[in-house]
Every structure is written in C-alpha cells, then in structure tokens.
N, C-alpha and C positions, 0 to 999 in steps of 0.2 A: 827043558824048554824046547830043543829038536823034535822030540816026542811029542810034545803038547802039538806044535806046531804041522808034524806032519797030519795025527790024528785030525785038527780040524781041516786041512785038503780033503781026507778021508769023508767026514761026517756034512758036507755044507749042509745046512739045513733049506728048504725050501723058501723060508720068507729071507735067505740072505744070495739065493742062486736070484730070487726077485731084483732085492738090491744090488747086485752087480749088472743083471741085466739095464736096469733102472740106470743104473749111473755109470755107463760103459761111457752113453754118446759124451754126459755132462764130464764126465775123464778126459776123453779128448779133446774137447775142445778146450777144458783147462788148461789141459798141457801145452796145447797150441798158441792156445794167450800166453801161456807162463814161458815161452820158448821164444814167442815173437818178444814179449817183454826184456827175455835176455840179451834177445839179437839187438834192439833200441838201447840197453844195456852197453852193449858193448860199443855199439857203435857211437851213443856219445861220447865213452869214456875215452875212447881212443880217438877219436875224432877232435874232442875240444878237452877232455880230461879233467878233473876231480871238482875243478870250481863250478864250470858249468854244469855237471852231472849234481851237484850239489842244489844248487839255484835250480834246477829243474824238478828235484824230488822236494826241493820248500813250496813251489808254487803248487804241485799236485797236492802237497798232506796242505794245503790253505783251499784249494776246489775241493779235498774229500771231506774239510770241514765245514765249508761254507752248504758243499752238497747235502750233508747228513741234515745239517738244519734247515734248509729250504726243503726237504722233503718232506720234514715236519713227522715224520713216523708213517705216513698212508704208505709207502711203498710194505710193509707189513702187515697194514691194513687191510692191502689188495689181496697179501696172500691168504687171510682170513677168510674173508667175506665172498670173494668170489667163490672158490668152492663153495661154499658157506651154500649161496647162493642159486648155485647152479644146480646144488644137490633138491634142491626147495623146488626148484621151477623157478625161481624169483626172477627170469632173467630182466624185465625193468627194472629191479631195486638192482640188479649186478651192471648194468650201464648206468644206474643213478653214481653209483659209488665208484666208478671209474671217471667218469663226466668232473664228479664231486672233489675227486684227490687232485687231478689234473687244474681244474680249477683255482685253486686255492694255492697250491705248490708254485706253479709255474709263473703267477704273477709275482708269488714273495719273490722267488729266484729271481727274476729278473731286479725287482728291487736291493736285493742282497748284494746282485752284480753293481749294480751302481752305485751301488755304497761302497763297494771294494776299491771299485774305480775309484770316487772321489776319495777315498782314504790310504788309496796306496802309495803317498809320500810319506804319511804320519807313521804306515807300518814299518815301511822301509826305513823308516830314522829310528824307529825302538829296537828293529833288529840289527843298528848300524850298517847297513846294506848300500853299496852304492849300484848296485842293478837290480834290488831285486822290485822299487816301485814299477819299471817296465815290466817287469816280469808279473807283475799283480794286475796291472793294468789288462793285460792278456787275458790273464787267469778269468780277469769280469766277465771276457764275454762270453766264457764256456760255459759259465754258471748255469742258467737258464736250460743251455743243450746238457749239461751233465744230468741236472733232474730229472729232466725230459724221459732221458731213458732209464735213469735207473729206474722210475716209475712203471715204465712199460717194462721194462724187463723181470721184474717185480710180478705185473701184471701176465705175465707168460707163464711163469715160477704159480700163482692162481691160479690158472686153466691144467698146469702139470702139463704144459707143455715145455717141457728139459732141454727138447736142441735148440726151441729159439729163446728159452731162458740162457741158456749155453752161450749162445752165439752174440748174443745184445748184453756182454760184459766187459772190462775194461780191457781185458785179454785182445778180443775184437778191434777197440778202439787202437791199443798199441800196434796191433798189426799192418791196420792204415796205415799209422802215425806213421811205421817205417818205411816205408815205401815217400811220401809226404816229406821226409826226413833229407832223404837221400835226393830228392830233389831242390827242394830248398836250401840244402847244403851246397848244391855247386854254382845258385844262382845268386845266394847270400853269406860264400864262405868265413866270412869274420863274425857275421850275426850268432850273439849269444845263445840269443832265444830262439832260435829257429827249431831245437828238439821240443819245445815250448809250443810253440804254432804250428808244429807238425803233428803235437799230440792232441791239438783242440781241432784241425780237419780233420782229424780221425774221428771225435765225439761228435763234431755237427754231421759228419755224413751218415754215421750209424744212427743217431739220435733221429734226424728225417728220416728212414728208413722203417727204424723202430716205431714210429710217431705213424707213420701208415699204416703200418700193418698190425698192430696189436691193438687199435679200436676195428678194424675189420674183421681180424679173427672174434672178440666179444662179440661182433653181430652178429656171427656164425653160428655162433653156442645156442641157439633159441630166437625163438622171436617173442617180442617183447608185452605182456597183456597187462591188464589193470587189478592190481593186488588188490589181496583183501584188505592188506595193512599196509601204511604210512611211511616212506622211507624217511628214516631217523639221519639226520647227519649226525645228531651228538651221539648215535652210537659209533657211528665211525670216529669222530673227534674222541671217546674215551678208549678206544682200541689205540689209536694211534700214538696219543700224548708218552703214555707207560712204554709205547715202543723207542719212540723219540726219547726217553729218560734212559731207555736199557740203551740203546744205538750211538747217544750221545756218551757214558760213559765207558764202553768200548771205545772209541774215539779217543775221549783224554786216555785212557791206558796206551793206544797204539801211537801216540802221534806225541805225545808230552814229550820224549827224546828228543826228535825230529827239532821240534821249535826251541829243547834249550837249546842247545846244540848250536843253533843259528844264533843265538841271544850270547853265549858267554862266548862262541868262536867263529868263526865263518863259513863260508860255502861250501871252501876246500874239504874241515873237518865231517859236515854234513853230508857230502859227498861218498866220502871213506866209510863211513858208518853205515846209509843207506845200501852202500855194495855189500856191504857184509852182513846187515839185517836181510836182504835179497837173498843172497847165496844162504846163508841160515834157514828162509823160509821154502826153499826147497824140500826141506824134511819134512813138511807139513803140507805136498803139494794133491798128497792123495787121500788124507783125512778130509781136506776143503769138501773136495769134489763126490763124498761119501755122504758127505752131512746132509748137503743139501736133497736127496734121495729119503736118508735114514728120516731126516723128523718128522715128517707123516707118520710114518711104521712104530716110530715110539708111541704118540696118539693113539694109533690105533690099540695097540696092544694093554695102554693103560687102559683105555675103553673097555676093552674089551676083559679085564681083570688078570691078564696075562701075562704073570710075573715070570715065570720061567721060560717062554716066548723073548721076552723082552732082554732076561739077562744073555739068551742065546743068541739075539741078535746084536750085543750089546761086546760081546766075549767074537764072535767072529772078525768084527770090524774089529774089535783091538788086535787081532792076529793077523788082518792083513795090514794094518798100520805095522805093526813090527817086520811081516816080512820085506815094504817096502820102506819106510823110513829110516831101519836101523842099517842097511846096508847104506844109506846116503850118506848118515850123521858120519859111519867110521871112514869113507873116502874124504868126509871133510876135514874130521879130523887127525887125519895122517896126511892132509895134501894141502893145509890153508892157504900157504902163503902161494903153493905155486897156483892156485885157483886164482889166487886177489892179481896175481900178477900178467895173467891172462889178460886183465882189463885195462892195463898199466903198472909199470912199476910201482909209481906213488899209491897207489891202493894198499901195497902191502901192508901199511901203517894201520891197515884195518886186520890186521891175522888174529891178533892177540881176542879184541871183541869178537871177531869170527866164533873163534873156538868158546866163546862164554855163550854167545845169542845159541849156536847151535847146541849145547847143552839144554838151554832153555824148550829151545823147538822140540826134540826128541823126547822128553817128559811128556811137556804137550801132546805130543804126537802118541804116545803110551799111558795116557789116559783118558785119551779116546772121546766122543762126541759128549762130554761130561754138560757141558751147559744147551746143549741141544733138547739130551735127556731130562734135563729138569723143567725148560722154559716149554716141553712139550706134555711135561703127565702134569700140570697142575703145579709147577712150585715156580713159577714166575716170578713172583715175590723173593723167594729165596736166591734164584739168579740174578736179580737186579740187583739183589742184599750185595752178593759176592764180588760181585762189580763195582759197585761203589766203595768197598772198603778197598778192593784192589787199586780201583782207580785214588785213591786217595794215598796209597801209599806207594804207589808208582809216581808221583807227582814229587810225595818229599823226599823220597831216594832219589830222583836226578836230580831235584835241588841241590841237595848233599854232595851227592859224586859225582857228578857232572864239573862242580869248578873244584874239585879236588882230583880228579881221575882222566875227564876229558871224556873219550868216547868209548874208552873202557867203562869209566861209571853209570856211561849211560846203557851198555850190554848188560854189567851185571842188575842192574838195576828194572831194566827189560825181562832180565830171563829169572829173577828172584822172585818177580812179580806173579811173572806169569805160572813159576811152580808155585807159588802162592793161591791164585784162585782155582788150578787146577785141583789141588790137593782139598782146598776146603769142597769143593764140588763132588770129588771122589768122597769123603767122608761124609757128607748128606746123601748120596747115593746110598751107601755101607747102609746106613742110619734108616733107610724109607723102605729100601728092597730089598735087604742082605746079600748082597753081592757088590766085590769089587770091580770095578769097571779095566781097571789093567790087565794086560791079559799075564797069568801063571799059570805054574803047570798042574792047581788044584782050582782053576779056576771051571 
C-alpha cells in the first residue's frame, strides 16, 4: 500500500494536477466553515452544554429538511442548465431559468415557514419537547433566507464559479453565526436559543449578500437576445422533481437518526450523538470538497468514451482520500474519549458511537466519489435505486436499535448503512467499468 501510494505522488496525471488546482480554493474554504463550525461547536457545548447543543442541531436537521423541499430540486437544476446554457449562447433562456427557480422556490419557502410557525407546538408535543416549539418558531423564519441562498449558491456551482460557490455555504453562514454568538451570549446569557438566532443572522446576512450578487454575475455572462426556441419551464420542472426525489432521499438517510433520537430520548441524547457524528465527519472533510470539482470531469470523460481517463481519475482521488482520511480515523480512534471531552465532560457518553460512526466515515471515505460517478456517466436511475433502498433500511434499523441501544443504535445503524450503499455503488461500478473504485495496490 506504501508503494502504491508513493508511485501515485510520483505519476499525478494531468486531469487530476487540474483537479486539485480546481478544488484548492473550494478545500479551503471548506475547512474554514468546517473549523468555524467547530469553534460554534464548542462554544455551545461549553457554553450551555449537551441539552442545548442538542436543541440547536434538531432545529438545523428541521431548516435542512424543510430547506431541501422548499428548493424543490432547481438548485440542481441551476447546475444543469446554466452551463447548459451558457455553452449554447442561450443567455435569455439561462436568466429565464434562474428568474423561473427563484420564483417558485422562494414563495413555497416562505409558505413552508409559516406553516412551521403555526405548527410548532404540535411538533414539539410528538417530540415531547418543552423548548423546542420556540426553537421551531425561529427556525420559520430562516426558511425563506435558507433557500434563498442555497439556490444562489447553487447558481455560482453553474457558472463554475468555486470561490463564490465556496464561500455562500453553510460553513460561511456558521462563521457569522459565531461572532453573532458571542454577542448575544453576553446580552442574553440564560437564552437558550441564542446559538439558534445567532446561526439565522448569519443565513440572512449571507443570503442578502448572495441574493445581490449572483443575479449580477448571470448578467455578466452575456447579454441577453431572442431565441430561436421557446423557454420550456416543464423542462426544468422534469430535471428538478428526480433531483428533489434523489435530494429528498439522502435526507431521510442523513437525518432519520437525528429525529429518532429526539422522539424516544431528549435533547441531551441528541446532543452527544451529533458531537460525535461531527467529530466522525471529519474524515470525510476532504472527499466533500473533491467531489464538487471531480463531477464535471467524470461527464466529461464518459462523453468523451474515456474509460481508462476516468478510472485514472477515479484511483487518484481514492489515494488522496487515504492519505488524508486514514491518518484522522486512527487519531480518533486511539483518542475518542479525550476529543469528546474537549467539548465537555458529559459528551463522553458519545465515545462508544464515536468509534462506530468513524468506522462508517473511513469506508465511505475509501470508496471514493462512488455516487458522484454514477449520477454523472448516465446511471442516475441506478443512484436513485441505491438510495432509496438505503434510505429505507436506515429508517427500520434506528427503528429497531435506537429503543434498544440509544445512540449506539443509532451509530451502528448510520455507519451499516452507509457501508451499505457504498458497497452496492462500488459493485455497479466493478459491473459498468471494470474497475474498483478503492484504492489497492493492483488498482
């Protein structure tokens, strides 16, 4: 494996010296969110400690699900069409379709808020909650600024423009938030919610920000003339819905935990568990920020009939996912308890899931941009396949182990799953291209 590993520093091939170039800036700014994120991290935990870091990570996974469906799939869409677009000359039909997603998104969203609003007493009484209906009430009114920019940021991710894709992500938003944080803590030191309303001034100030400057940049791109052909919204409406059904079931995989968790225990347990899915998802901090680079480059290469291209490109990212993942996974898994303890003593209670979720992550991580590669050469269908069987069996395993195991069931259950669709993903791979997507030393 040493060998494999030095030979590929030795050989980089050209379209992956691309790819790191490509995805230097989108690295750091990840790490930047992902650092601010630790520092809001810790500063709740130590600050207000396990109940309220708990109650603050239900109300975000309740805005990342309300968000995903008020965007309705166009943020996908954008990514489509605008290049699409742009490459045509189309640039009227590429502002109809930014005009078009914006439109339609941003009123549901506000609807969606007001319905959380009026309904967040009934939610808070099924999760037995006695702060979290304030806490939802909050939630209402980021809705609206949450889509706002995932859309534009979306729309920036379209142009292939990476730093202000980069910079208008939630990474961004936490990094207000703490600053926001740190001020409203001393003027509202008992306020629960205050890590709460410090991370929605973070999404309204980026979101206005965003909301400027990413229909400015589209006018930039061309000026706008009268096509030959008809702008279709029902093609954007049939791009998007398939997006919205793949988006949506990633969602119930990633979040299912999260809400049992709250339903059979309280904010405390939630709390412990989201610190230690956190600290776990470090191992996966530099596959994220690869992906978003690499899936172009898989397109193009299918396109382009470029199978041995493709596994090259394919076998190098798995080798820098090893060089940097595998050294995280073993500091965490020789160090859990004193990492959890950093955030407070009562975290420790999360060691045990620590060391299962980071098992999970590290697979993950060592097999590589697996649903990228498929939802980018044509098998879209078959990513959506693996998805919803995962998401279905991630649902009845924390059924199961969750009121049997607590937030252990819900780790294994996370990380079973998730070597789950990796593994059926690597074997469609095996099956389409004849290559494994892991990296080995015959790879």
């Amino acid at each position: 494996m040493i060998n494999s590993v030095l030979k590929f520093l030795k050989n980089l091939n050209p379209d992956f010296v691309k790819l790191l170039t490509g995805s230097g800036m989108v690295f750091f700014f990840r790490v930047l969110g992902g650092l601010a994120g630790y520092a809001v991290t810790y500063l709740i935990t130590t600050s207000y400690g396990a109940e309220t870091f708990g109650l603050f990570e239900m109300c975000l996974t309740i805005l990342t699900i309300i968000g995903v469906l008020g965007r309705m799939g166009f943020d996908g869409a954008l990514v489509k069409f605008i290049p699409q677009f742009r490459e045509q000359g189309e640039f009227s039909h590429l502002r109809d379709t930014y005009k078009f997603t914006l439109s339609r998104a941003i009123p549901l969203s506000i609807l969606m808020g007001i319905g959380l609003f009026i309904g967040a007493d009934f939610i808070a009484s099924f999760f037995n909650s006695n702060h979290l209906a304030e806490g939802i009430r909050i939630t209402a009114f980021i809705v609206p600024f949450s889509t706002w920019i995932g859309l534009n940021s979306e729309a920036f991710r379209g142009m292939k423009n990476m730093v202000a894709y980069s910079i208008y992500q939630r990474g961004t938003t936490i990094f207000i938030a703490c600053f926001a944080i740190l001020i409203l803590k001393s003027l509202y030191p008992s306020w629960i919610h205050v890590p709460l309303v410090g991370f929605g001034i973070g999404a309204v100030m980026l979101s206005v920000v965003a909301g400027i400057d990413a229909p400015k940049r589209i006018y930039e791109l061309g000026e706008a003339q009268t096509s030959s052909t008809p702008f279709l919204s029902s093609t954007i409406l049939a791009v998007a819905f398939p997006m919205l059904l793949h988006a949506s079931m990633f969602m119930v995989m990633n979040w299912t935990d999260t809400l049992m968790i709250e339903y059979f225990y309280e904010e405390t347990e939630v709390g412990i568990y989201r610190l230690a899915f956190k600290v776990a998802a470090l191992i996966t901090v530099a596959q994220y920020a690869i992906n978003s680079i690499a899936a172009p480059m898989f397109s193009s290469f299918k396109t382009k009939g470029d199978i041995n291209g493709l596994r090259k490109i394919v076998r190098n990212i798995g080798y820098l996912n090893l060089l940097i993942s595998v050294p995280i996974f073993i500091v965490i898994q020789l160090f859990p308890s004193f990492i959890l303890e950093f955030f407070g003593e009562e975290f420790t209670g999360g060691t045990a899931p620590l060391i299962v979720l980071s098992i999970g992550s590290i697979l993950n991580a060592l097999c590589g941009p697996v649903m990228y590669l498929l939802s980018m050469t044509g098998f879209e269908k078959t990513a959506r396949n693996i998805i919803v069987i995962a998401s279905a069996f991630n649902i009845a395993m924390n059924l199961f182990l969750i009121p049997k195991f607590g937030i252990l069931g819900a780790a294994y259950a996370t990380s079973i799953c998730t070597v789950l669709w990796n593994v059926m993903a690597v074997i469609k791979i095996k099956k389409e291209y004849g290559f494994v997507s892991i990296p080995h030393p015959f790879n």
